[in-house]
C-alpha positions in Angstrom: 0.0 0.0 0.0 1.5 3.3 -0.9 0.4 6.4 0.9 0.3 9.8 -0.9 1.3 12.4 1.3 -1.4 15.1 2.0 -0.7 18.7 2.6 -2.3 19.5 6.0 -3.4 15.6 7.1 -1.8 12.8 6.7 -2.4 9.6 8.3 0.6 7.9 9.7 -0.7 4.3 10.7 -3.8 2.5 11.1 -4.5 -0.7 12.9 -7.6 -3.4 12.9 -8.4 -5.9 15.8 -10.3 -8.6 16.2 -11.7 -8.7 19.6 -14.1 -10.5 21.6 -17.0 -7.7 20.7 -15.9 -7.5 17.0 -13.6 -5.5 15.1 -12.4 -2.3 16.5 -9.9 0.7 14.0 -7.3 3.0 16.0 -5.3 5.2 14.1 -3.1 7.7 14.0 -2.0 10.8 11.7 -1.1 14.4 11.7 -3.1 17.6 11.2 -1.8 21.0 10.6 -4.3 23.6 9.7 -4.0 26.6 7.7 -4.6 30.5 8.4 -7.8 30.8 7.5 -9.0 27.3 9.0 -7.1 29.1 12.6 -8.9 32.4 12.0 -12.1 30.3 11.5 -11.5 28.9 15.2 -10.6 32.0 16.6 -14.2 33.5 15.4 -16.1 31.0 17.4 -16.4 28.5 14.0 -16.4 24.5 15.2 -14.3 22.6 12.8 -15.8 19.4 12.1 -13.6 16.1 11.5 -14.7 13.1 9.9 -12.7 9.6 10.0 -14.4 6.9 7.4 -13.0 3.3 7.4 -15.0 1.1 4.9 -14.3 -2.4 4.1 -15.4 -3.7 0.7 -16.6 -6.9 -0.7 -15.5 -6.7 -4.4 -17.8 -9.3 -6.2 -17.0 -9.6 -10.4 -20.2 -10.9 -11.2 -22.3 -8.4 -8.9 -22.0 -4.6 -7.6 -19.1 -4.3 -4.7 -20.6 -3.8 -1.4 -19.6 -2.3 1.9 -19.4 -5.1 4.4 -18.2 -3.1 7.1 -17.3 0.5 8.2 -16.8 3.1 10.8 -17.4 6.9 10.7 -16.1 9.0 13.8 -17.0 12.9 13.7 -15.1 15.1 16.3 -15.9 18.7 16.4 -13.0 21.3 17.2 -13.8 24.5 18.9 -12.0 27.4 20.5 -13.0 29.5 23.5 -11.8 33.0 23.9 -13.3 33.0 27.5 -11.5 30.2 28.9 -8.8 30.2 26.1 -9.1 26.4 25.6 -9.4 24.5 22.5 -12.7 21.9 23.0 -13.2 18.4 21.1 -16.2 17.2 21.1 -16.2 13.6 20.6 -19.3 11.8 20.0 -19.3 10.5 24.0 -17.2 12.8 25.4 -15.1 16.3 25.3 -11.3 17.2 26.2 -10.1 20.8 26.9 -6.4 21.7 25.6 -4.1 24.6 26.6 -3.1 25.2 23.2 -3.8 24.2 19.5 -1.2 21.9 19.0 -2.3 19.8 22.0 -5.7 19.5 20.5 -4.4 18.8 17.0 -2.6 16.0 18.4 -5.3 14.4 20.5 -7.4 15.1 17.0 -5.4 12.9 15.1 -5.2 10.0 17.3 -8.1 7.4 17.7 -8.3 4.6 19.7 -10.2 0.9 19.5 -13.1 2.6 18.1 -15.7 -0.6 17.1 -16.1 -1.4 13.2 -19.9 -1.8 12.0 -20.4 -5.2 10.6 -23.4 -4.9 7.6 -23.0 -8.3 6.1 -21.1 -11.9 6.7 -17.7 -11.3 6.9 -15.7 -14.3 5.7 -12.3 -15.2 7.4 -10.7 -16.5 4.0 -12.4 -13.7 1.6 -9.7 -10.6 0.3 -11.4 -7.8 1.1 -10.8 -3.8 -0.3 -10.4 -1.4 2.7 -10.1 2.3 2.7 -9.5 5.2 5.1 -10.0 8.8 4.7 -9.9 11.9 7.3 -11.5 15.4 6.1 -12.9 18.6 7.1 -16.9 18.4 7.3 -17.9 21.6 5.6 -21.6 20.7 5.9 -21.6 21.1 9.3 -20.4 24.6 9.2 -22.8 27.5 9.4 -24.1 28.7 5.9 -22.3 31.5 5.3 -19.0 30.0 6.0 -20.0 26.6 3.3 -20.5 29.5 0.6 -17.2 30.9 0.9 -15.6 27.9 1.5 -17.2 26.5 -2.3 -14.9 29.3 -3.7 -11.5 28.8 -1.9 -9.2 25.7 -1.6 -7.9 26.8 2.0 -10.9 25.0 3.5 -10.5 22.2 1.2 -8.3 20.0 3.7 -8.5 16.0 3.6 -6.3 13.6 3.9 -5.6 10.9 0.8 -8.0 8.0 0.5 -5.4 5.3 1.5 -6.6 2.0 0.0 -5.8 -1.9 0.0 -6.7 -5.6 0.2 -6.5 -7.5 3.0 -7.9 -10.6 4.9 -9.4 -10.5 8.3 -6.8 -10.3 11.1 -7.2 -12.8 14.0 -7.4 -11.9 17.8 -3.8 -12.8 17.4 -2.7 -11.0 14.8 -4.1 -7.2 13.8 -4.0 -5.3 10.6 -0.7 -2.6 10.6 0.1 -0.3 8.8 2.6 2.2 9.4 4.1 5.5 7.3 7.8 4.6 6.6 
């Protein structure tokens, strides 16, 4: 699997378990934002990230079809009041001193659980993909028009992709950035 570098987020490695409740993702990359995406924070604007992990039965004599897959949103926030930067995860929120902090937390996720939407097969070689991005439909309306003009709220990270097999309790999925 090759990995294509991205300009502001890059994901550095990605793991898969098998575990006694299913299959759970962590992963972890690197974010850097841009001026505008900063000032954007600094105004108040929540910066919403979205982690999708799909796993893909690719059949020649039918359509493919997504056996499995995770989606993790995390909103980013800044308070002036408090000067903290907030993520909102979808069961619980961290505070951070400063914006690399919360960057860094932003960019690491652990044993998050993998929804199963058909029979996975131990033996079967599977397609899987990952992909981080900026969620500009979240963002107030004013902000997703002038983001439609410019690329410096265009941030994502490469769609890495590759086959695989299952992993076992045993033995995970890794993947590492060399």
């Amino acid at each position: 699997m090759a990995i294509a570098q991205a300009e502001s987020i890059q994901i550095r490695s990605f793991s898969l378990s098998a575990t006694d409740r299913g299959y759970e993702m962590s992963l972890d990359s690197e974010i850097t934002l841009n001026a505008t995406l900063e000032q954007a924070l600094e105004k108040g604007i929540v910066l919403y990230f979205v982690t999708k992990f799909s796993l893909i039965d690719s059949r020649w004599y039918w359509l493919n079809e997504e056996v499995a897959r995770s989606k993790y949103r995390v909103g980013l926030r800044y308070y002036a009041l408090t000067r903290q930067y907030h993520l909102n995860h979808p069961s619980f929120a961290q505070s951070y001193n400063t914006l690399r902090e919360a960057l860094q937390a932003l960019g690491q996720l652990r044993d998050y659980p993998v929804t199963v939407k058909a029979e996975l097969k131990q033996d079967a070689d599977y397609i899987a993909s990952i992909r981080i991005w900026l969620d500009l439909t979240r963002m107030p309306k004013p902000f997703q028009i002038e983001a439609l003009g410019s690329s410096q709220w265009n941030l994502r990270s490469e769609k890495l992709e590759w086959r695989m097999k299952l992993p076992v309790p045993e033995q995970p999925f890794d993947y590492k950035d060399r």
